[in-house]
LUMBAVEX-249260 format. One line per 3 residues: number of its first residue (from 1); their letters; for each residue x, y, z of N, C-alpha, C. Coordinates in steps of 0.02 Angstrom, whole numbers, plus 50000, padded with zeros to 5 digits. Layout:
# residues N
NUM> A> X/Y/Z/X/Y/Z/X/Y/Z; ...
***
This chain:
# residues 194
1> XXX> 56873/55158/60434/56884/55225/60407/56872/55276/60462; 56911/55336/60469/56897/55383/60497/56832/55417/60472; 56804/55453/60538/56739/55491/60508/56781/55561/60464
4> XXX> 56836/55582/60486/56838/55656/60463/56850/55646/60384; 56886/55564/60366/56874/55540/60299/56827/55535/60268; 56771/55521/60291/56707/55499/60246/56675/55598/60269
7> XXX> 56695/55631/60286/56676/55706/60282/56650/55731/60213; 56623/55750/60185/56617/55783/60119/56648/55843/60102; 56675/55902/60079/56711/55956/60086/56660/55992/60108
10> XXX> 56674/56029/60119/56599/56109/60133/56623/56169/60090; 56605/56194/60048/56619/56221/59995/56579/56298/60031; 56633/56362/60011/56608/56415/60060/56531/56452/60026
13> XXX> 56490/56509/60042/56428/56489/60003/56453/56567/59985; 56451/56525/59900/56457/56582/59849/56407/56620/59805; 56383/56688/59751/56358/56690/59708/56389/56708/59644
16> XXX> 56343/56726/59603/56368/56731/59534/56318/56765/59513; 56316/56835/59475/56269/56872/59461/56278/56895/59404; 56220/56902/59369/56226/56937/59308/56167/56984/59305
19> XXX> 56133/57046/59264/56094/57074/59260/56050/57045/59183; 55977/57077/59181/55961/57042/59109/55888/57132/59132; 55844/57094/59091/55764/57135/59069/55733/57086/59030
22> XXX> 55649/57089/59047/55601/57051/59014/55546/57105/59012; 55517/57117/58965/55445/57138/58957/55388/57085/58977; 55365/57138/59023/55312/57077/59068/55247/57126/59069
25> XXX> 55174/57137/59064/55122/57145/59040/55148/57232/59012; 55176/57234/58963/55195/57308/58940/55244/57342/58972; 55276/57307/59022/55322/57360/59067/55400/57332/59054
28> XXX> 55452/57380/59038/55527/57329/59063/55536/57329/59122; 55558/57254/59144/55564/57242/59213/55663/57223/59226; 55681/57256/59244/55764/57266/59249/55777/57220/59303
31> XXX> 55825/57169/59311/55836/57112/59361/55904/57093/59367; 55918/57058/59411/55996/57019/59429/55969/56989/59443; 55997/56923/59401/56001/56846/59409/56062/56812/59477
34> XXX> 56048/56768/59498/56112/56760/59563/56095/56708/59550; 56149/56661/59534/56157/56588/59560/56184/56585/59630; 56190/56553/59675/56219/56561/59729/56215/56455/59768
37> XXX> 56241/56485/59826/56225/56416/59872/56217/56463/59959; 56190/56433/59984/56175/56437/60049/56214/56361/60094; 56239/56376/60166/56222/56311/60203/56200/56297/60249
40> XXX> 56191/56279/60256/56134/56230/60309/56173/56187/60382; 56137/56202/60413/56182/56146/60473/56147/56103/60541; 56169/56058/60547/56150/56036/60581/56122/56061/60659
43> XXX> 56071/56023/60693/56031/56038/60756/56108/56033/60817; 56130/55973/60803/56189/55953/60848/56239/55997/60862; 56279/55971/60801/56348/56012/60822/56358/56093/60802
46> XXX> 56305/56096/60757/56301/56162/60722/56352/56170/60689; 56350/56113/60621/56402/56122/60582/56375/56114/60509; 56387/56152/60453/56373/56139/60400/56366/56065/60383
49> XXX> 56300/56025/60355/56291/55972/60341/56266/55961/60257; 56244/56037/60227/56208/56024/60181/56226/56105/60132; 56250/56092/60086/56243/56161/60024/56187/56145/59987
52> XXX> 56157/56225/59991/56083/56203/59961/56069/56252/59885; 56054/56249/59838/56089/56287/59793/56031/56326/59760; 56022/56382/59724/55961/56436/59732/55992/56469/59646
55> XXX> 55942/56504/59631/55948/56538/59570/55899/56600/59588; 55913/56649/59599/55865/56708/59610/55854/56748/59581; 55796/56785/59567/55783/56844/59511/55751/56912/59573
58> XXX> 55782/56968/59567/55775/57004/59607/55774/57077/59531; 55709/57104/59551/55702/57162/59515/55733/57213/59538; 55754/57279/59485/55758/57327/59522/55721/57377/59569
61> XXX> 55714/57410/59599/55670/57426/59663/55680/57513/59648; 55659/57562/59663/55677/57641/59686/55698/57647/59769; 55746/57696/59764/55764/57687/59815/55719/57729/59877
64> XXX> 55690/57695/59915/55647/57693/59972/55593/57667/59950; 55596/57621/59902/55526/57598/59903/55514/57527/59973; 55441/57540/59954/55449/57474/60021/55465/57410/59987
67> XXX> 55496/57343/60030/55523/57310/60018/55476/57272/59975; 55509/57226/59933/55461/57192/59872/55468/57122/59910; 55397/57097/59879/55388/57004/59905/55435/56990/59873
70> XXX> 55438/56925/59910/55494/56864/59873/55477/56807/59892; 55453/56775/59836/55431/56701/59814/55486/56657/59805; 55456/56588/59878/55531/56548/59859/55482/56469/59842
73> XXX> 55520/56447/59775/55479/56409/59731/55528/56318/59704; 55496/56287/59715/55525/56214/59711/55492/56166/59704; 55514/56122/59656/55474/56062/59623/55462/56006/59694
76> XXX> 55433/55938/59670/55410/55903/59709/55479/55867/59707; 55453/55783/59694/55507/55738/59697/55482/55664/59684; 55507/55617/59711/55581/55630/59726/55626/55637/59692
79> XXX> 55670/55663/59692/55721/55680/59632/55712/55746/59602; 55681/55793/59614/55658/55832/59567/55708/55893/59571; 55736/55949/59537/55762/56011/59563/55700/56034/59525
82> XXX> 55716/56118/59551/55672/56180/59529/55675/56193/59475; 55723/56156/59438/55710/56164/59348/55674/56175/59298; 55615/56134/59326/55556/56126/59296/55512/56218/59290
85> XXX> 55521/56214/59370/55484/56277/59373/55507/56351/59337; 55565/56330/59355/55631/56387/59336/55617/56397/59255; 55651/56349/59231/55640/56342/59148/55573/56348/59109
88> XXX> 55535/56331/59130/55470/56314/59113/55404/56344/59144; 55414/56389/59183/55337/56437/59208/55349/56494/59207; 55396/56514/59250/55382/56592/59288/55431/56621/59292
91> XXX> 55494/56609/59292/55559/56639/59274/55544/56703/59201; 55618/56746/59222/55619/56789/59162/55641/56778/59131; 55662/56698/59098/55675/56667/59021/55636/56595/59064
94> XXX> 55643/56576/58986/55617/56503/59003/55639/56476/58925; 55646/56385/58925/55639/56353/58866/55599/56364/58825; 55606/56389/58751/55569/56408/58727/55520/56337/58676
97> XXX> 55454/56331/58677/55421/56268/58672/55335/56285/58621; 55343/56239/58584/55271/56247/58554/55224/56231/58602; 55158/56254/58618/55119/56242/58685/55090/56199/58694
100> XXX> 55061/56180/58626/55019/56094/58612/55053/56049/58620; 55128/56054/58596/55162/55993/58555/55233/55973/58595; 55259/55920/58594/55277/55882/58627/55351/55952/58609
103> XXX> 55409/55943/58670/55455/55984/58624/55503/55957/58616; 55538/55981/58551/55585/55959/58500/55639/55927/58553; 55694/55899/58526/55749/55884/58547/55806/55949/58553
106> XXX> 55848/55943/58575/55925/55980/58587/55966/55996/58519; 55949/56050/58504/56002/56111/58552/55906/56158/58591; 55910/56168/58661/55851/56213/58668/55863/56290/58674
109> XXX> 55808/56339/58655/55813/56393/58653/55779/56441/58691; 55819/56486/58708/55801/56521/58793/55767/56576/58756; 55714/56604/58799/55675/56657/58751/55649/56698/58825
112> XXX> 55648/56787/58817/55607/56799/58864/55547/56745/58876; 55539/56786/58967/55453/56771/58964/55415/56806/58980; 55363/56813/58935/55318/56865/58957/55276/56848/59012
115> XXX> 55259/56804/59023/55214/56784/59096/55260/56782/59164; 55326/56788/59148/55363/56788/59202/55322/56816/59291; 55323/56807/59329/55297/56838/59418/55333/56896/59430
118> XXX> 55419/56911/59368/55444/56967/59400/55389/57010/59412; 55401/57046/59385/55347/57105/59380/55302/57108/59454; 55284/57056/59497/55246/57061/59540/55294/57049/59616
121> XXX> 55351/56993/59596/55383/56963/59657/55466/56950/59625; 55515/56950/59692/55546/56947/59675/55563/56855/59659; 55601/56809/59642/55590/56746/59632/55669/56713/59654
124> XXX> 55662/56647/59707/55701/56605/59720/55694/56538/59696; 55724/56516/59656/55721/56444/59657/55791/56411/59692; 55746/56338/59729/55783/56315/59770/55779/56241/59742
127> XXX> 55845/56208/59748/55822/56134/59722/55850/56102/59796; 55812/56061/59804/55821/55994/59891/55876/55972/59866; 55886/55976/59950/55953/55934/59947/55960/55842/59918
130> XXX> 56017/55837/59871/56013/55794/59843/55995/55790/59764; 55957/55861/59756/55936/55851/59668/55969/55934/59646; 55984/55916/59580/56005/55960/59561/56074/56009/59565
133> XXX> 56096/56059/59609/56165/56075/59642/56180/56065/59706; 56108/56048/59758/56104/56051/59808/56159/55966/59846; 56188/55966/59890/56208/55904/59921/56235/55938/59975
136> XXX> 56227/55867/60009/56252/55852/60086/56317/55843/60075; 56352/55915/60131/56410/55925/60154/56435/55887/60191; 56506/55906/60230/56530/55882/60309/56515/55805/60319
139> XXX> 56466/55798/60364/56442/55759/60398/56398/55733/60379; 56331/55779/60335/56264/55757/60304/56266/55692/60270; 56231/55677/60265/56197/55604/60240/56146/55629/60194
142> XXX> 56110/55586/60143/56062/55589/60119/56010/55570/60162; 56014/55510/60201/55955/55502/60256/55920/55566/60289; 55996/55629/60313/55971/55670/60348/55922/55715/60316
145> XXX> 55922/55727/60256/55861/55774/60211/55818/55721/60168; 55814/55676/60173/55773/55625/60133/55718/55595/60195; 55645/55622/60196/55589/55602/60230/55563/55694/60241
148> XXX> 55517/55663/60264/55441/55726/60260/55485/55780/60307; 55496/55753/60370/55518/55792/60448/55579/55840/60421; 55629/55784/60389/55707/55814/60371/55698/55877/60297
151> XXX> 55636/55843/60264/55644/55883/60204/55610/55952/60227; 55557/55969/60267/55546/56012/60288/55604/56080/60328; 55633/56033/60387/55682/56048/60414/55753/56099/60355
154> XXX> 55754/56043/60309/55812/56092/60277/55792/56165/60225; 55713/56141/60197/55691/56184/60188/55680/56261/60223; 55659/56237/60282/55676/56304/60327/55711/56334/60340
157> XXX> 55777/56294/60342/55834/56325/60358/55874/56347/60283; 55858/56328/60228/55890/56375/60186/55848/56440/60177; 55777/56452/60170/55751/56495/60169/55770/56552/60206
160> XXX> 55769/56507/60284/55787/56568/60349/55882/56603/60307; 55921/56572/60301/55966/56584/60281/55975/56636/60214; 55937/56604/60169/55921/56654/60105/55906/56731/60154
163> XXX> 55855/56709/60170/55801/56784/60204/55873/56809/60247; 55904/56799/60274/55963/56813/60329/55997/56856/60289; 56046/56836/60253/56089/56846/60211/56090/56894/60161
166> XXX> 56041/56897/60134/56002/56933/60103/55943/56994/60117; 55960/56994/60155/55935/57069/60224/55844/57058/60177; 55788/56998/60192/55745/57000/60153/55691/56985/60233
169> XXX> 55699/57012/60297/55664/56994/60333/55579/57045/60337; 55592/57108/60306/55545/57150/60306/55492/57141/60252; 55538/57093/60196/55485/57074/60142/55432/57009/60146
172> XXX> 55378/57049/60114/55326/56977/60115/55366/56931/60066; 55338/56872/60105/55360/56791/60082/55299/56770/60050; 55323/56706/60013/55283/56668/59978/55301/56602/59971
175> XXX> 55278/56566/59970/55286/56480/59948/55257/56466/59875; 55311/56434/59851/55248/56393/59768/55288/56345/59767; 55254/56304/59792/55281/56212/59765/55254/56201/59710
178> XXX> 55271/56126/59651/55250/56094/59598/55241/56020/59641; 55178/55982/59601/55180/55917/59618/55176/55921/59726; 55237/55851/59754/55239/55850/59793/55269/55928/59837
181> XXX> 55279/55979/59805/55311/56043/59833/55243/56085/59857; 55170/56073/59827/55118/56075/59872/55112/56067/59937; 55122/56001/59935/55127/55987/59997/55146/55988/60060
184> XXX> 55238/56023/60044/55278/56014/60073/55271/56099/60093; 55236/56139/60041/55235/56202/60056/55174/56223/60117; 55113/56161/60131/55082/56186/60176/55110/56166/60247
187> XXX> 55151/56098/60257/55183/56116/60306/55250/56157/60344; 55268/56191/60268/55333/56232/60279/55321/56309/60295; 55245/56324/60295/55242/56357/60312/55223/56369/60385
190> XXX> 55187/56313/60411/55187/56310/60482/55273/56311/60524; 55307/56261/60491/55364/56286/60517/55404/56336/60531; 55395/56374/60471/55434/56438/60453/55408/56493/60512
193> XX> 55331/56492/60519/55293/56542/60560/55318/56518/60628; 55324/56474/60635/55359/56437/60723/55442/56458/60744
***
């Protein structure tokens, strides 16, 4: 087989936005939601290897205020996307769930959230490449983002990209992993600072 055959497409990096509001400790907090993708590329040829795929909640701001944090947040693994976190903690909806009790089956129901982080930060969720929307483009492999070194690596580089793209270099950052995303968050931040 040719390599340019076994290529994957590279899909150009798009979003999708909608606006919403959550009441978060007494206040309305006014937001755009963005699905989007970022890509990623390789050390070598410097070619897209990887679409990495993000869901963002960005409040509204006054104009000249100083720039607001932005928290970029992702489950462990392996296998895992940001779903968990997304749906289920800190987002401005989430599955809506009895707190004791195991929850029901399907159809599920989206409900503000009041504990949502808007209110404090703006919020990215990112799912690794391989889980969730995220996959290896072009050339990528799963090998190439699957291990500690590579998963770090692509991590940085969608972030740096998010932050790029998104004119977010003046704003404070944040890390929140789940599970193994602990982990991965104390050495992603050494990277990121390098």
């Amino acid at each position: 087989k040719s390599a340019k055959k076994d290529d994957k497409p590279v899909p150009p990096e798009k979003t999708s936005a909608s606006s919403g509001s959550v009441e978060v400790g007494g206040r309305t907090i006014r937001y755009t939601a963005t699905a989007g993708n970022v890509l990623i590329r390789d050390d070598k040829e410097n070619k897209p290897n990887a679409s990495v795929f993000y869901v963002a909640y960005t409040a509204e701001r006054a104009r000249g205020a100083a720039p607001r944090p932005v928290t970029f947040f992702y489950n462990g693994g392996p296998g895992s996307p940001s779903v968990w976190l997304h749906m289920g903690s800190v987002a401005p909806v989430r599955v809506e769930s009895a707190s004791a009790q195991a929850t029901a089956p399907p159809p599920y129901h989206l409900a503000p959230n009041p504990y949502s982080l808007i209110d404090r930060s703006d919020l990215v969720f990112i799912d690794a490449v391989g889980t969730g929307w995220s996959t290896p483009v072009g050339k990528g492999k799963g090998k190439d983002f699957w291990g500690v070194d590579q998963d770090l690596d692509a991590f940085a580089k969608a972030i740096t990209r998010y932050v790029t793209i998104n004119h977010r270099w003046n704003s404070p950052k944040f890390l929140f992993g789940e599970s193994y995303g602990t982990t991965r968050s104390a050495a992603l931040v050494n990277k990121l600072q390098g």
